[in-house]
C-alpha positions in Angstrom: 94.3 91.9 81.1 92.1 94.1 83.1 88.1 93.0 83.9 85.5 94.9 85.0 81.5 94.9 84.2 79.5 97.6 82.3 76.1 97.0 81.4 75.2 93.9 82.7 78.1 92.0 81.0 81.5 91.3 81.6 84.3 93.2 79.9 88.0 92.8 79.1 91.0 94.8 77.9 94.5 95.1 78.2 95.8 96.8 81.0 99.0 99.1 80.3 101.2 100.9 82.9 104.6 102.5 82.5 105.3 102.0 86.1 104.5 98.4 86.3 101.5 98.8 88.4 99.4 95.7 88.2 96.2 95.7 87.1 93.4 97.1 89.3 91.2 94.7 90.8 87.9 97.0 92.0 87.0 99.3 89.0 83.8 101.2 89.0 82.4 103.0 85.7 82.2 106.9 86.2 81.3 109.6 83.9 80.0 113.2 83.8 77.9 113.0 87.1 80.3 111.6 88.9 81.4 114.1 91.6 85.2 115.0 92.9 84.5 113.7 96.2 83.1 110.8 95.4 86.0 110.2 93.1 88.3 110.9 95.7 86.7 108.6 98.0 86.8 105.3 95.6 90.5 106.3 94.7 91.6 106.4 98.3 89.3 103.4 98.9 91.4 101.5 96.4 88.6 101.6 93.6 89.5 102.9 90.3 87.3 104.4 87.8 87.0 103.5 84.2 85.5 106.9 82.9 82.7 107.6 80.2 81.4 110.5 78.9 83.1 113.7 78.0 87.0 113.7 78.3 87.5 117.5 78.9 85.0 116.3 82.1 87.5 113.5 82.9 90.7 115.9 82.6 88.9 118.3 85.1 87.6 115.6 87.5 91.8 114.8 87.1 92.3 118.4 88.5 89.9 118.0 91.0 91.8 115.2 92.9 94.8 116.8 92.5 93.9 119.5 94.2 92.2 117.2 96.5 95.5 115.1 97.1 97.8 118.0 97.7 95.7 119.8 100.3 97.7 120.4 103.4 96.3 118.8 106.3 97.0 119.1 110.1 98.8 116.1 109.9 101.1 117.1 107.1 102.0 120.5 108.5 103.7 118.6 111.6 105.4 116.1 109.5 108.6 118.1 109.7 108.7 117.0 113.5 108.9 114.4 115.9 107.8 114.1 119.2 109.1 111.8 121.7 108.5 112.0 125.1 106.8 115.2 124.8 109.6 116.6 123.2 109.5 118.1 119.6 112.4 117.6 117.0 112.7 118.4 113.9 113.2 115.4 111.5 116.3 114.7 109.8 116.8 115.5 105.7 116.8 111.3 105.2 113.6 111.1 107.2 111.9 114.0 104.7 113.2 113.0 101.8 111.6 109.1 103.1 108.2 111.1 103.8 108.5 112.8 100.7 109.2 109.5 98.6 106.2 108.1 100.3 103.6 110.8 100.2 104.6 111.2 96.5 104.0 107.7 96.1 100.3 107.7 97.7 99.7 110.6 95.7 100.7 108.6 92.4 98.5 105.9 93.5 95.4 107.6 94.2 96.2 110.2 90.5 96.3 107.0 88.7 92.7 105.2 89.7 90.9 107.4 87.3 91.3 105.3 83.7 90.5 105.7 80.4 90.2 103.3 77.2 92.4 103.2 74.0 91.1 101.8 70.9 93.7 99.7 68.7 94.1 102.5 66.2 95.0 104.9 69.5 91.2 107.1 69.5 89.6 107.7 73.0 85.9 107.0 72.7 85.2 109.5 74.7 83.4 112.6 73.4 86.0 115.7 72.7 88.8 113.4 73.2 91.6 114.9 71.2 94.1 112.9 68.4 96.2 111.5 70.6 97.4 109.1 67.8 100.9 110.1 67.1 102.0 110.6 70.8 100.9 107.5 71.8 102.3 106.0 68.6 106.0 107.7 69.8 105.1 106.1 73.3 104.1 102.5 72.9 105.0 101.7 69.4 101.3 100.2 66.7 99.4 98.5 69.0 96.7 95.4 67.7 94.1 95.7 70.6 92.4 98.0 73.1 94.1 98.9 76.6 93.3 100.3 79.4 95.7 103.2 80.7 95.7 105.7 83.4 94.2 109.4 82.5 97.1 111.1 84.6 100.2 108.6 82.2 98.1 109.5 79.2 98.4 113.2 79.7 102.5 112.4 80.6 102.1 110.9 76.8 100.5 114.1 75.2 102.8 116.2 77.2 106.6 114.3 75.8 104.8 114.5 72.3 104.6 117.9 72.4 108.6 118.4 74.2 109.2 116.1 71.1 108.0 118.4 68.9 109.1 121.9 70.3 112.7 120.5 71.6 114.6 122.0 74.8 117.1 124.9 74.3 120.0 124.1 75.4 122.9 126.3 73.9 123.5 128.9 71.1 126.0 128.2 68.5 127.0 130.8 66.0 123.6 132.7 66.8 121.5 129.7 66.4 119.7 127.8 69.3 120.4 124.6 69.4 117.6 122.1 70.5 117.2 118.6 71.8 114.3 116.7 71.4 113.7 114.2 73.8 111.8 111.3 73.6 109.0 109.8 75.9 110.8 108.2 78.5 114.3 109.7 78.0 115.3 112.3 80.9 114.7 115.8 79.2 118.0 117.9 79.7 115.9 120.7 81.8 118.6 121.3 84.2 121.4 123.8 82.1 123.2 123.8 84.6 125.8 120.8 84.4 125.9 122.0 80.5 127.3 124.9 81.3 129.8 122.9 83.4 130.9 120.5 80.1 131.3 123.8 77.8 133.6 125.9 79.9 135.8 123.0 81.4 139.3 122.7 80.1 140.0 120.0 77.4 142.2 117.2 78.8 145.9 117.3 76.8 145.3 113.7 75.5 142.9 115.5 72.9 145.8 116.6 71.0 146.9 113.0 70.2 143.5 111.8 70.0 140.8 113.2 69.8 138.3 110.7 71.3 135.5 110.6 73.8 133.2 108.1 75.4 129.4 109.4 76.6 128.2 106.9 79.2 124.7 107.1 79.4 123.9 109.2 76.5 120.0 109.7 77.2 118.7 112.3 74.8 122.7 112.8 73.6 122.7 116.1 74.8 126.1 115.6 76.4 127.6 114.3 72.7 126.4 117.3 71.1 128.4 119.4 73.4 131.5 117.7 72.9 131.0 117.5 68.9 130.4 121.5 69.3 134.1 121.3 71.3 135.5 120.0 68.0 136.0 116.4 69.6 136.0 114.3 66.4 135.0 110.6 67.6 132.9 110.1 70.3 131.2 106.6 70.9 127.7 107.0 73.0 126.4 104.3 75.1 123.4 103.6 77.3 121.1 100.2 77.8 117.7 101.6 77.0 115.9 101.4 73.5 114.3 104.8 74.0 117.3 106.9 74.9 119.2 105.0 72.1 116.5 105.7 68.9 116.0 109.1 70.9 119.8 109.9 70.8 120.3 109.0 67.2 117.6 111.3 66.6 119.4 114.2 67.8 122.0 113.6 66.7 120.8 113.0 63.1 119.1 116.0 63.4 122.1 118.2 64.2 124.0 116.3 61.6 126.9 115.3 63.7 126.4 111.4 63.1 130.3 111.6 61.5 131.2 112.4 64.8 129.2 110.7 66.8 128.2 106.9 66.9 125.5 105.4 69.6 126.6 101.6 70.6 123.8 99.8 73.6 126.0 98.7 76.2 126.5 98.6 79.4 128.8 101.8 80.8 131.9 101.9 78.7 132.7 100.5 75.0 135.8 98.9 73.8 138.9 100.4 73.5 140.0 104.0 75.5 139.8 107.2 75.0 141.1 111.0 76.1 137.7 112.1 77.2 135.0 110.2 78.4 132.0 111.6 80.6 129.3 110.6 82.9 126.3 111.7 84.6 124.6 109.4 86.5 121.8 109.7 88.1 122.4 111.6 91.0 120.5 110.2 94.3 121.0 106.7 95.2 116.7 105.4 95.5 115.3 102.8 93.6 113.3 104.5 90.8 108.9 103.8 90.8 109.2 104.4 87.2 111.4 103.9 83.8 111.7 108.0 83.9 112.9 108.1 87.4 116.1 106.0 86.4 117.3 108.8 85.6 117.4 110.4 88.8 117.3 107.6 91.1 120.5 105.1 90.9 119.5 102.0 93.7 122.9 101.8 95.7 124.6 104.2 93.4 125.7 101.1 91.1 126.0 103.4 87.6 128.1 105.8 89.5 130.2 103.2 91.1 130.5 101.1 87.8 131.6 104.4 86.2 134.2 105.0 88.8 135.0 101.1 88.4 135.8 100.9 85.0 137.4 104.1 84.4 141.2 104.1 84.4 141.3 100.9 82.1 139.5 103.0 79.6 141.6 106.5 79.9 144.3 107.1 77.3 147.2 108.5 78.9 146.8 111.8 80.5 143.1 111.5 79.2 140.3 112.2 81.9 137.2 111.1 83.1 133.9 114.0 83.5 132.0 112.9 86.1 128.4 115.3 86.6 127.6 114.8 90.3 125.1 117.1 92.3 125.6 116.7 95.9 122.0 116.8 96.7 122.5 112.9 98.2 124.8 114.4 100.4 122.5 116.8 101.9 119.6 114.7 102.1 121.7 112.2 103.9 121.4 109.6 101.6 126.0 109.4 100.8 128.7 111.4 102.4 130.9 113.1 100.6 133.8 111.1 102.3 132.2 107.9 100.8 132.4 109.9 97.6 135.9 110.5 97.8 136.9 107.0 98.7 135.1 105.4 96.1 137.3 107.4 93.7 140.3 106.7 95.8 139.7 103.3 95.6 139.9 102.7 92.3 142.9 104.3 91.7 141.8 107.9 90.7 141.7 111.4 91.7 140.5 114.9 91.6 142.8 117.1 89.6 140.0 119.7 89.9 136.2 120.1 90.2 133.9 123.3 88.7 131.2 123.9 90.6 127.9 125.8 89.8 124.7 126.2 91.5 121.2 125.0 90.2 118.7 127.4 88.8 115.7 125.5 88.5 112.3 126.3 90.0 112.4 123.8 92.8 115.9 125.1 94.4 114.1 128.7 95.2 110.8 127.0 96.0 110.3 127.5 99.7 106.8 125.4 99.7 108.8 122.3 98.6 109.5 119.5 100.8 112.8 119.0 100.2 113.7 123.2 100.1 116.6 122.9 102.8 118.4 120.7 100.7 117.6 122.1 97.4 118.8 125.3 98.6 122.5 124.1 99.8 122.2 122.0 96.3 125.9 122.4 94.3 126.2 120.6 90.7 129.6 119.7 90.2 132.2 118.6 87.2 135.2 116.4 88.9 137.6 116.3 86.7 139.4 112.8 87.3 142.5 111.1 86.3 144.6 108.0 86.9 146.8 107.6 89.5 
């Protein structure tokens, strides 16, 4: 629960936060006259603001500390270097990618002080608050009292509803576009790139006998699509999280390939073997600060290693294992590519080949971002592995 006094009496909801962040002790009732600096001042002071009024008002005041947050100061443009007995280094890619994690995390922190109510049947009681029913339905599930959320998660809420509803393109098949629709909370398949890599890669010969794969960590199921499109005929998903499960059977309902494909929650691999079976673990080995971010942070790369781990005693002969790797970790200094290689070695596999591609998303051409030297060198690749 979360406490806080409005008009002379005390007042209580539930408090609600993806990220686990506990409930905030100083609040402080805003609403339209409340300015951006003095906003800005509480949120850095720790205070967060419970806001009433108009909720167009509140979205902008929103804007108005982000702007706030991500204005370069003089601090920040030396934060690249070091200086050490009056001698100026630059900093290594671990120690900006450790700034980067931390400055994102402040600037999470102080985004989130601003909150705003939600009545049991999901309405804002704020004035030109929009429906926001459905997403948050999709989100948290029927709820039986009011809560207390952040503005800045709520608008993360809206925004998955509406990727829900329009879907991400990710291939054309027989001149129609194929779309996945992910859910709130399931990694949206934005990055094409390691798609492309699971389309054009040869079929292992262990297909021929059987024609069976294994998707570890199916997330939105893109990955099952594309091997139902290659004509595999059984492939078993997996994952351990309710939301990419119900949003994996979605898809895959949708695209009526639920002959093909069947979702089992488990952890890494099902029972039995199988020719094929693919992985794409998150790529950077962090601990996540939210349920999203497991999907790109992997704390001491245990997914990848468990993958690695169990696969030979689940590969038919001459099947394969797909592993979807970017070697951003390794410019960033966070693995080696030698550790890499004798993590495979070790458990009794190897590279037979591995197709390569670069990224094309925003971030790898975006010279402003923190983390542009290593985004730039960034390679996605498919390693095509066998037994021993």
């Amino acid at each position: 629960m979360i406490y806080w006094n409005e008009g002379g009496k005390q007042c209580s909801a539930k408090w609600h936060s993806e990220n686990g962040i506990a409930p905030h002790q100083k609040i402080q009732i805003g609403d339209d006259t409340l300015t951006a600096d003095a906003a800005y001042r509480l949120a850095c002071e720790g205070v967060a603001i419970l806001y009433r009024g108009d909720f167009q008002n509140a979205r902008q005041l929103l804007q108005a500390l982000v702007r706030r947050v991500d204005k370069p100061s003089k601090k920040s443009k030396r934060a690249n270097k070091d200086s050490k007995d009056g001698e100026v280094k630059e900093k290594s890619p671990l120690d900006l990618f450790n700034l980067h994690r931390l400055s994102q995390s402040q600037r999470a922190r102080i985004l989130g002080m601003l909150l705003i109510q939600i009545e049991a049947d999901h309405s804002i009681p704020l004035r030109r608050a929009p429906d926001v029913a459905q997403a948050c339905i999709e989100a948290y599930g029927p709820q039986t009292q009011s809560c207390i959320i952040s503005l800045r998660e709520l608008l993360g809420v809206i925004s998955a509803h509406e990727w829900r509803k329009k879907g991400v393109p990710v291939l054309v098949r027989d001149d129609e576009e194929i779309r996945i629709h992910p859910h709130y909370g399931v990694f949206s398949p934005v990055r094409g790139e390691y798609i492309e890599l699971v389309l054009r890669a040869p079929l292992p010969k262990a297909l021929i006998k059987s024609s069976t794969a294994f998707d570890i960590g199916v997330g939105t199921g893109v990955l099952s699509v594309v091997l139902a499109i290659r004509e595999i005929q059984n492939i078993i998903a997996t994952d351990q999280d309710d939301r990419a499960i119900a949003c994996a059977k979605e898809n895959i309902d949708r695209l009526h390939l639920s002959n093909q494909v069947k979702i089992q929650k488990t952890n890494l691999f099902p029972e039995g073997k199988a020719a094929l079976i693919v992985c794409n673990p998150p790529w950077l080995p962090a601990r996540p600060s939210s349920s999203l971010e497991c999907a790109v942070y992997d704390p001491n790369s245990q997914m990848l290693k468990g993958f690695l781990h169990g696969l030979r005693e689940h590969l038919l002969p001459e099947g394969e294992g797909w592993l979807i790797l970017s070697d951003l970790a390794e410019h960033l200094g966070l693995r080696t590519r030698e550790e890499l290689l004798n993590w495979i070695d070790d458990e009794g596999l190897t590279a037979i080949d591995r197709l390569d591609t670069k990224p094309h998303h925003p971030k790898a051409f975006d010279q402003a971002d923190a983390l542009y030297a290593a985004r730039s060198k960034e390679i996605t690749s498919l390693w095509r592995l066998v037994a021993k």
